[in-house]
N, C-alpha and C positions, 0 to 999 in steps of 0.2 A: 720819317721823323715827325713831321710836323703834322701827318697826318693822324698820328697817335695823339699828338697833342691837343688837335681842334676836336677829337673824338669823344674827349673828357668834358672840356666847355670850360666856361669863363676863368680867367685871369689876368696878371698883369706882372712889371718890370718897374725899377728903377727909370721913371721916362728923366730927359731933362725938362726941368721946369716950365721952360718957354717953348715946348713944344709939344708938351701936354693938350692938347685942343682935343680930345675925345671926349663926349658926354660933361662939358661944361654943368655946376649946377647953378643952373639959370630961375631955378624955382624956387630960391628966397627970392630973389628981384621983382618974380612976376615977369620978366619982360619977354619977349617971344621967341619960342626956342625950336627944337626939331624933335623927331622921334627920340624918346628915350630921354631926352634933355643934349641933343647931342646937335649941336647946330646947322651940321652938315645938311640934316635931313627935315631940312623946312618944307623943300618938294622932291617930289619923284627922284627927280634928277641928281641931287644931291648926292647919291648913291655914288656915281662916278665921281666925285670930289672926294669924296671917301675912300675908296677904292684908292685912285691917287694918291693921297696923303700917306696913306699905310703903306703903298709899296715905298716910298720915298722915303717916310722914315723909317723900313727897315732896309733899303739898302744905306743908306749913313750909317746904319747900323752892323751891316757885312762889311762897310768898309773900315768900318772904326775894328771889326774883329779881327780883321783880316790883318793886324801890324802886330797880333798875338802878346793884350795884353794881360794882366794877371789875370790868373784862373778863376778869382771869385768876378772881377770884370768880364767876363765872357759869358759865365755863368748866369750874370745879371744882361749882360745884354741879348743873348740867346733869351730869357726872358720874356725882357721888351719884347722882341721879334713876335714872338707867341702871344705876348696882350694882345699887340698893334693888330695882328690880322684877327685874332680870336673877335674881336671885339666887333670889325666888318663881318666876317662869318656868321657870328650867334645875331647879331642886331637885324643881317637878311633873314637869317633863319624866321625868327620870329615873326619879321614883318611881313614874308609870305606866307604863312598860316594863318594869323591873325587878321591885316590889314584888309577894310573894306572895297577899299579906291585898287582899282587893277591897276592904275600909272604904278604904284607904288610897289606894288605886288610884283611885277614884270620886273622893273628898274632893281630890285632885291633879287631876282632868281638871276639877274645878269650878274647883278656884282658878285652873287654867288659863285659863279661859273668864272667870273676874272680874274677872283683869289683865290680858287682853285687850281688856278691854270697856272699862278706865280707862286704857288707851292713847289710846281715842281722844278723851279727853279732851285728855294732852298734845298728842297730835299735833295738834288745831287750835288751838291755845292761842296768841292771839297776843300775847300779852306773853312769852311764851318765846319766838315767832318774833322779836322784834325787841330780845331781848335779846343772842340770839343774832348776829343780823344787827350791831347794835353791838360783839361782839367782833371778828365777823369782818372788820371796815372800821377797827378800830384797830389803829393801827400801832403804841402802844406794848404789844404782845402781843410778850413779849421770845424765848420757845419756841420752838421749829418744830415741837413737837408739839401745842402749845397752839394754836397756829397753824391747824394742819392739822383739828384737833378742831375748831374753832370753824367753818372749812370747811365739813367731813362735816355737820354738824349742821347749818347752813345748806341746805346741799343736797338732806338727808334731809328737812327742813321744806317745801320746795320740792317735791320727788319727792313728797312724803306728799299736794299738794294744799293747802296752806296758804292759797292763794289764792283757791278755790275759794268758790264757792255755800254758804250755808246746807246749801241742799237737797242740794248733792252731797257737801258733807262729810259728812254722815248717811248717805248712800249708800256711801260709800267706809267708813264706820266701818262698816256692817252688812256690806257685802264682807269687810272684815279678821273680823268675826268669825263668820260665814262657812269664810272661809278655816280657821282656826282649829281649826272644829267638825271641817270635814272630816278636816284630818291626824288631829287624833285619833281620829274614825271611821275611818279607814282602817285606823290599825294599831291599834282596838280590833279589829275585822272580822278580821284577818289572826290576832291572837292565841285571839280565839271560835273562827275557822274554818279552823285548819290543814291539812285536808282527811287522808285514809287510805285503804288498800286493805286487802283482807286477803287475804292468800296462802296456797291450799290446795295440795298440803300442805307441811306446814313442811321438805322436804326440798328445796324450790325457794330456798330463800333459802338462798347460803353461811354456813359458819358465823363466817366473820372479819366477817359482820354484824348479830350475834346481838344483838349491845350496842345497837345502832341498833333497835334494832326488838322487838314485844311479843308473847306469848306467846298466842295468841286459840285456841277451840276452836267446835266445830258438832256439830250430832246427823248422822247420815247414816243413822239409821233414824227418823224421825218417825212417830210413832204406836203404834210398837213397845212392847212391854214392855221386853226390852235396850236401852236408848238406849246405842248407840255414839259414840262425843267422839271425830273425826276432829280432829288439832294442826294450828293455823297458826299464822301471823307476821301481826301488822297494822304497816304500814309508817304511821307519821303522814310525813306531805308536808312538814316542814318544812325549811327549805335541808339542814342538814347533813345532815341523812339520805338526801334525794335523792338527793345527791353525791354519795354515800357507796354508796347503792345502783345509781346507773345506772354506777357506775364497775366494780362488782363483782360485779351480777349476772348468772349469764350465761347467764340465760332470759327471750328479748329480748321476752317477753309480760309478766313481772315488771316489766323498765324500760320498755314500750308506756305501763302501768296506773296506776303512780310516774309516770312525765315528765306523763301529760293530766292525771292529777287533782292534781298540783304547780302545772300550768299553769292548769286551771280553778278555786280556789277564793283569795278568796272571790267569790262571785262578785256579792254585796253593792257588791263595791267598782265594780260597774263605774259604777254609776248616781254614787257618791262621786267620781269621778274626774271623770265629768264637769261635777258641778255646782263640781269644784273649779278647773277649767279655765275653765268661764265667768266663774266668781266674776272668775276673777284675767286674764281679758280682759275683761271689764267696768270693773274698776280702771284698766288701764294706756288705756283707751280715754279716761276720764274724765278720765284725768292729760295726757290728749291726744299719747300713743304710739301707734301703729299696731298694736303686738302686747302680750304680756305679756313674749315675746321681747326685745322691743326695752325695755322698759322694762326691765326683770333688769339687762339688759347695759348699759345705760348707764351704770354703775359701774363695769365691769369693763374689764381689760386688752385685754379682744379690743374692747368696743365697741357694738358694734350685729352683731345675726344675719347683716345684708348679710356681715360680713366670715367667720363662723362658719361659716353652710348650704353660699354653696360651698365653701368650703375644707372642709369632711366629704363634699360630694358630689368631689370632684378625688383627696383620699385614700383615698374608695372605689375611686374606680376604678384607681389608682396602687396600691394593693394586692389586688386583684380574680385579676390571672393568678398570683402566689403560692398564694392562698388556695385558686384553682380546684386549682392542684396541688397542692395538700394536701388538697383533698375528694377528687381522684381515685385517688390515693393509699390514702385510707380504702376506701374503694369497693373496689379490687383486692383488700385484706386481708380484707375481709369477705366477699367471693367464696371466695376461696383458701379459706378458715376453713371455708366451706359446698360443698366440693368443686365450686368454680370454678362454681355455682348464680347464673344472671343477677338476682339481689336487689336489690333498690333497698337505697340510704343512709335510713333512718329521723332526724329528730331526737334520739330515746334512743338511737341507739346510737353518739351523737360520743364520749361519756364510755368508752365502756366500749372503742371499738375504738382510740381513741386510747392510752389507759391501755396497753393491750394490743403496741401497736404501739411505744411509748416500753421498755415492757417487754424484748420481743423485740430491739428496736434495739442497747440498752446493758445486755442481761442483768441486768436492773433489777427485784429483787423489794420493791416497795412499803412489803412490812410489815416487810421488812428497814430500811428507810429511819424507818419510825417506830418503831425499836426504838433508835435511837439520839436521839430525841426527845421522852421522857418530860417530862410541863409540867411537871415539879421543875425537868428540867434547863434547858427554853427560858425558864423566869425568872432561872435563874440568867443566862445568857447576856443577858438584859436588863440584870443590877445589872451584869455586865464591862461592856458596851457604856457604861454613864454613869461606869464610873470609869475605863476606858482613854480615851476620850473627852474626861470632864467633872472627872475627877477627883472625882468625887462617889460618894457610895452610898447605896442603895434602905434602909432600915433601917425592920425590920418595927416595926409600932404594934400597941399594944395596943386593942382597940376597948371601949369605953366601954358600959355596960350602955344599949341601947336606938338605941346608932348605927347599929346594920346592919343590911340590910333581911334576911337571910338567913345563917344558919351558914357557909356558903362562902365569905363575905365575905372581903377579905385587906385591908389596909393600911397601907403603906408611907409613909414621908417620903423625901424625895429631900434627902440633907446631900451638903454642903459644907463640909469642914474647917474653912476660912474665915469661910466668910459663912453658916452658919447651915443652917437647915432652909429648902431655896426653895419649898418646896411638898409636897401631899397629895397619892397617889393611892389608889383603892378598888381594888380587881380583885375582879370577880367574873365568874368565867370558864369554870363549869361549864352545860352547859344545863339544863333542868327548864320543865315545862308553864308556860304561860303567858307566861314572858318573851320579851323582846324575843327573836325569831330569829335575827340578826345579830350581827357583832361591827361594834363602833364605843368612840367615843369622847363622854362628854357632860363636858360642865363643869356644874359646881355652882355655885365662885364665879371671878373673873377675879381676875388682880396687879393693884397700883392702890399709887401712893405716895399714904399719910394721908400722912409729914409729911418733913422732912429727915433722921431716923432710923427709921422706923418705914413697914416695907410691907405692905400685904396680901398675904400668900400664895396661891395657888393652889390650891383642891381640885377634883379634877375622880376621872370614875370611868370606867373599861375594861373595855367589858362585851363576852364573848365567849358561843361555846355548843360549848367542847368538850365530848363524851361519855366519860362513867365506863365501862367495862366492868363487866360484870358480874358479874366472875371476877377480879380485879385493882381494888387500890387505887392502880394506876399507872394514872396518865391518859397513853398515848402521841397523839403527834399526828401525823398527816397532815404532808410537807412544807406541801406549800399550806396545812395550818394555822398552822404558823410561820412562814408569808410573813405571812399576814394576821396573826398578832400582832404582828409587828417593824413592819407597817403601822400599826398602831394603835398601836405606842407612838413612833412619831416623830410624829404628831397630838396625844400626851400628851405630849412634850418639848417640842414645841411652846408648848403651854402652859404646863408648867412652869418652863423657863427663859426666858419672857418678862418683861420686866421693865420697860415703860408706864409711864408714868407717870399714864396715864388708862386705866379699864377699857376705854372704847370701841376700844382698838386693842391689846386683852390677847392673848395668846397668838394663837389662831386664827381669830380676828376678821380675817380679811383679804378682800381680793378670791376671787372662786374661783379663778381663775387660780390663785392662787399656796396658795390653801388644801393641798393635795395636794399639796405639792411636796417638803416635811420627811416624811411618809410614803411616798411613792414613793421617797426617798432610801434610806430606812432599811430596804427590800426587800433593796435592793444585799447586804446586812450581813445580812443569811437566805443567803444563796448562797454564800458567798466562801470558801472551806478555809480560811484564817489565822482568821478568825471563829468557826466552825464548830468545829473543832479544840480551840477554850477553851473550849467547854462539851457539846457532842453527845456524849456518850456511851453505851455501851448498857445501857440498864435493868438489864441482871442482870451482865451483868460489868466495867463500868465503863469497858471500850475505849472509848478515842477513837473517832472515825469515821474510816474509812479516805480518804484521799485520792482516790483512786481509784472512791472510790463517790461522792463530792461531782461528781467531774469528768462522770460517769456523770449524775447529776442533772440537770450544768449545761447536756449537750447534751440529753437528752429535753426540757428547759424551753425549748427552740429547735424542738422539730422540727415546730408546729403555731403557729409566733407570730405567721403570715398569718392564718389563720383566727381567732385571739384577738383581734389585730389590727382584723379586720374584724365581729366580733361588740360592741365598745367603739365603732367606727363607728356600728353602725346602732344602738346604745341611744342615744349622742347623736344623731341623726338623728330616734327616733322622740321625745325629748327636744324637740329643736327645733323638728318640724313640729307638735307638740299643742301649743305655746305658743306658734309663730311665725305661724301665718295666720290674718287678723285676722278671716276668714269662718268663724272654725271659732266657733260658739256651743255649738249643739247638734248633737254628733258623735258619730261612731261610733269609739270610740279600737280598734277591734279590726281594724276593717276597713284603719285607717292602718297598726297594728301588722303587720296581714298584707301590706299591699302593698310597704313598704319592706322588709321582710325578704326578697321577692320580689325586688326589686331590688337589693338591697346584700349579701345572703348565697346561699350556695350549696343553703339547705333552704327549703325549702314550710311554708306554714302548716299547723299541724295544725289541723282542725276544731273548732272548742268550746272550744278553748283560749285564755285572753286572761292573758299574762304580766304586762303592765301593771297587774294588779290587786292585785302583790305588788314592784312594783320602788318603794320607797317613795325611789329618791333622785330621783321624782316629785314628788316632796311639799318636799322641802329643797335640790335643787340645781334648781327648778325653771329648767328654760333654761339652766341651767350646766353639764348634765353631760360637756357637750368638755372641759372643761378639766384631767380624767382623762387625756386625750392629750398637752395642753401639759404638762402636770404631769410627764407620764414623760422625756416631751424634757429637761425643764429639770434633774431629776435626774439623768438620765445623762449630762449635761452637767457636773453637779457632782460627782459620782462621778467622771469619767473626771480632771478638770483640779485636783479639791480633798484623795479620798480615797483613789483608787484605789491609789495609790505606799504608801502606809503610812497604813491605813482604822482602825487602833486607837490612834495616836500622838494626844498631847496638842495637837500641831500644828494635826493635822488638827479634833480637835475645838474647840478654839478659835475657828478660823477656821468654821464651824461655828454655834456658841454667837453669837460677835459680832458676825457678820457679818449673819446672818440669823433665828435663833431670838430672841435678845434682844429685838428691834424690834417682833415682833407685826407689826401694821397701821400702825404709826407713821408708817412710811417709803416710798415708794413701792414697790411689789415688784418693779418692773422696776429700779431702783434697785438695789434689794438685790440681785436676781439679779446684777447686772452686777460688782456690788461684790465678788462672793463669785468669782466663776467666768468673769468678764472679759463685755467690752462682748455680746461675740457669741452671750450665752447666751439675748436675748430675738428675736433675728433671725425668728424662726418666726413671729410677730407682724407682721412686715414684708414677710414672703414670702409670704402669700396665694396661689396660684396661680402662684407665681415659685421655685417650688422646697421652701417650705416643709416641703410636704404629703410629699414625699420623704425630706426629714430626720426627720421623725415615722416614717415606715413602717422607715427603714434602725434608729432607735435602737432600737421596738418588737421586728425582729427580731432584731438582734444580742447585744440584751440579755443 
């Protein structure tokens, strides 16, 4: 039950007033506060007071259910239950990705593991199970959210095993925690062991990669009296810099040395991987599902894997002769480039001849494109988008002595004229060692109505890893940087403009189906001149961006969207087949990794390499990660029928905001979708094998 619940992220309950002590806001006052604004956590330690208080007040809370009173009181206090621990969960989450100080980073992956471990106490709790069951079988539950909560939490009691053995609830509680250990050993693994090359000599590396990469030196007389210091570049492996590097260097032993050792580390994880696969086919076995597949999906919009695997196997092959012409394509360029020299296509060097060839296509100089995307300007472009939109604006906060985990921190409220302050957001958006590698989006706490006047707000934070230069206090970005930021803040609108009345179905708490659907959206609005035009400007002379170099953009971002296409394929595929066969215990996830790429893409395994050991949306979309695919359909579905006509009018964000951002998880999402963008926008769902898989490939390329 509850594990479904924390899976979604932030929320909140009806608290009582005087015992409200979560995330105080201490930042009108100025006076000194803890992470988040939450006072617990001034130090380290703090963590365990935390911990404490949340189990305490949810047990007053199991005791108060436990005398079985009305339905919608249960429904509210069940709730609670879910803010109070959500709220420890998401606030460790965060602070061990982010957080610089290891005291704090440690003391977060314990209390992670504490409230883990008093989960399983709810989850087999059966006076909750059948207080629940009692809301859910009365019919004077006047709500349909209240309704639907009473539901989910039946279900999730059900799904969790409630029925179950002594002996297998025990079992199933040491799997969740288990499960637990691993994700955060994963990405402790991934942040210890970023892997690196070092590049001699430092004239092999361009200099427009200076900023990415570190200054390392060698003796090249050992023994000598003169020790000679020959200058290199150590490349550390972490996402942005790979990309950065196999896109731009163009000595294809540099990107050979970058792509393996990107690929191979850590390599710690591989044994982590697997014991986290069994964990979690051991669970869905015991819960009496065939897969961990099949149990994932049994919540979700698509269903069961049956209707998933082949529909990914029919869309491989439905974009296959595309994709093959766009490898061969590659392949001709890089002849030509090597004077017409018979070469094989390498896996490092997609980035770099692609890059190359988008170049050459639309006389497309790259750094010219980030010279009109300084991060001053793509946040401004964020605050236009919520007031053409939303009518609202980003208005910066002062941070409070001891709230932010780092100097870069930023802090914004999200107002409305109207109705007030809707919500908190953090950005912390620069990279530096140790943190999470990724950009994403975590919630802290979810919206939740305490009372008829009075909501809980939303704080959540968006964490990204663009690079400083080294030479410049101007941060420019990569386009595909500002795709992925406009990605990550319609996953933060999301939850900011959601408005529940129960944490349980707060902002992004949804199905995965439809999780990705409000960020896929808000890509559209990276791309479009009309958008573009209000805020891209260039760093040193303040021009607009040219029209003409947008449209340049819009067709390179086509000339390889078979091959994109088909690389989003087979990560759900290798997604599917490590969670879907029930024979897989103890497996080789390298050998699967290499055979479906064999078969779904147009590159070769390279030797030694296992990418799976850094694809962490292993760990969180576990069995879910197709829904990246539904997700694009469904946007560009919405895009074409809701924003395209006029994508900055109040109209359009309206419809927008009400239709589908408001509701969170409330409301069925096919629902929603249907509501927003007409009956026909969930058809893909229905078409399995009947055309569907064709409407995926045509939106993918046309995009």
């Amino acid at each position: 039950m509850m594990t479904s619940l924390l899976r979604r992220a932030a929320s909140s309950l009806r608290s009582n007033s005087e015992k409200r002590h979560f995330f105080a806001h201490a930042t009108h006052r100025m006076e000194e506060t803890g992470l988040y604004g939450c006072n617990h956590l001034k130090t380290p330690k703090g963590f365990q007071r935390f911990v404490d208080e949340a189990i305490e007040r949810s047990n007053e809370l199991v005791g108060y259910i436990s005398r079985m009173p009305s339905s919608a009181e249960i429904i509210n206090a069940m709730d609670e239950i879910s803010n109070t621990v959500c709220q420890v969960v998401d606030s460790a989450e965060l602070c061990r990705h982010t957080h610089p100080d290891r005291d704090f980073v440690d003391e977060a992956m314990k209390a992670s593991m504490r409230i883990n471990e008093y989960l399983h106490y709810l989850n087999t709790n059966l006076t909750l199970y059948n207080a629940v069951l009692k809301a859910d079988q009365d019919q004077t539950l006047t709500s349909n959210e209240a309704k639907r909560v009473a539901r989910d939490l039946r279900i999730d009691f059900e799904k969790g095993g409630i029925h179950l053995s002594a002996e297998k609830k025990d079992r199933v509680s040491q799997l969740n925690i288990e499960i637990a250990r691993c994700c955060a050993q994963y990405n402790e693994n991934i942040a210890k062991d970023p892997g690196h090359v070092d590049i001699y000599p430092a004239s092999r590396i361009p200099k427009n990669l200076h900023h990415h990469v570190k200054p390392v030196n060698r003796s090249t007389s050992p023994g000598q009296k003169v020790n000679i210091r020959e200058k290199g570049f150590r490349i550390v492996t972490e996402p942005s810099t790979v990309s950065a590097v196999l896109q731009w260097a163009y000595d294809d032993e540099v990107r050979k040395m970058t792509y393996i050792k990107s690929n191979s580390v850590p390599r710690a994880n591989l044994g982590v991987l697997d014991n986290l696969i069994a964990a979690r086919h051991e669970i869905s076995q015991i819960m009496g599902y065939k897969s961990y597949a099949e149990y994932a999906l049994n919540s979700n919009m698509a269903s069961s894997p049956d209707v998933v695997s082949p529909f990914l196997v029919e869309l491989s092959k439905t974009v296959q002769p595309k994709a093959f012409e766009e490898f061969e394509s590659i392949c001709k360029f890089k002849r030509e480039k090597n004077g017409d020299q018979d070469i094989g296509l390498e896996p490092w060097d997609e980035a770099y001849f692609t890059r190359s060839m988008k170049s050459a296509a639309y006389n497309l100089d790259f750094s010219v494109v980030a010279s009109y995307f300084s991060l001053t300007q793509c946040l401004e472009g964020l605050k236009i988008l919520a007031e053409s939109l939303f009518g609202m604006k980003f208005l910066n906060c002062p941070l409070a002595p001891g709230e932010s985990w780092h100097p870069d921190v930023m802090k914004m409220a999200l107002h409305h004229p109207d109705e007030g302050d809707l919500g908190y957001i953090y950005l912390d958006l620069n990279c530096r060692q140790g943190k999470y590698p990724g950009c994403a989006h975590f919630a802290i706490r979810g919206g939740r109505r305490l009372s008829k006047t009075e909501y809980q707000l939303p704080v959540i934070a968006l964490v990204c890893n663009f690079s400083k230069p080294h030479n410049s206090s101007i941060v420019r970005l990569n386009h595909s940087d500002v795709d992925t930021l406009f990605h990550e803040f319609g996953h933060a609108l999301h939850s900011l403009l959601s408005r529940t009345d129960y944490q349980h179905f707060s902002g992004t708490r949804v199905a995965f189906d439809m999780a990705e659907t409000p960020s896929n959206l808000f890509e559209y609005y990276a791309w479009d001149y009309r958008v573009l035009k209000k805020f891209a400007r260039h760093y040193s002379t303040g021009d607009s961006i040219p029209e003409k170099l947008v449209e340049s953009m819009v067709g390179a971002k086509k000339m390889f969207s078979g091959m994109e296409l088909q690389q989003q394929i087979y990560y759900a595929l290798v997604d599917q087949t490590l969670y879907g066969d029930p024979a897989l215990r103890t497996i080789d996830t390298t050998s699967i990794v290499a055979d479906l790429r064999k078969q779904h893409t147009n590159w070769e395994h390279v030797k030694g390499t296992h990418w799976q050991t850094r694809f962490s949306h292993l760990l969180y979309y576990g069995a879910g990660y197709y829904s990246y695919l539904y997700a694009k359909c469904f946007a560009s579905t919405i895009w074409e029928r809701v924003c395209k006509e006029d994508p900055l009018s109040l109209e359009t964000g309206t419809a927008i905001r009400t239709k589908l951002l408001q509701h969170g998880g409330a409301k069925d999402p096919a629902q929603l979708l249907n509501h927003l963008a007409g009956d026909g926008i969930t058809r893909s769902y229905q078409n399995h094998g009947h055309g569907g898989e064709k409407e995926i490939k045509q939106v993918w390329c046309d995009q």
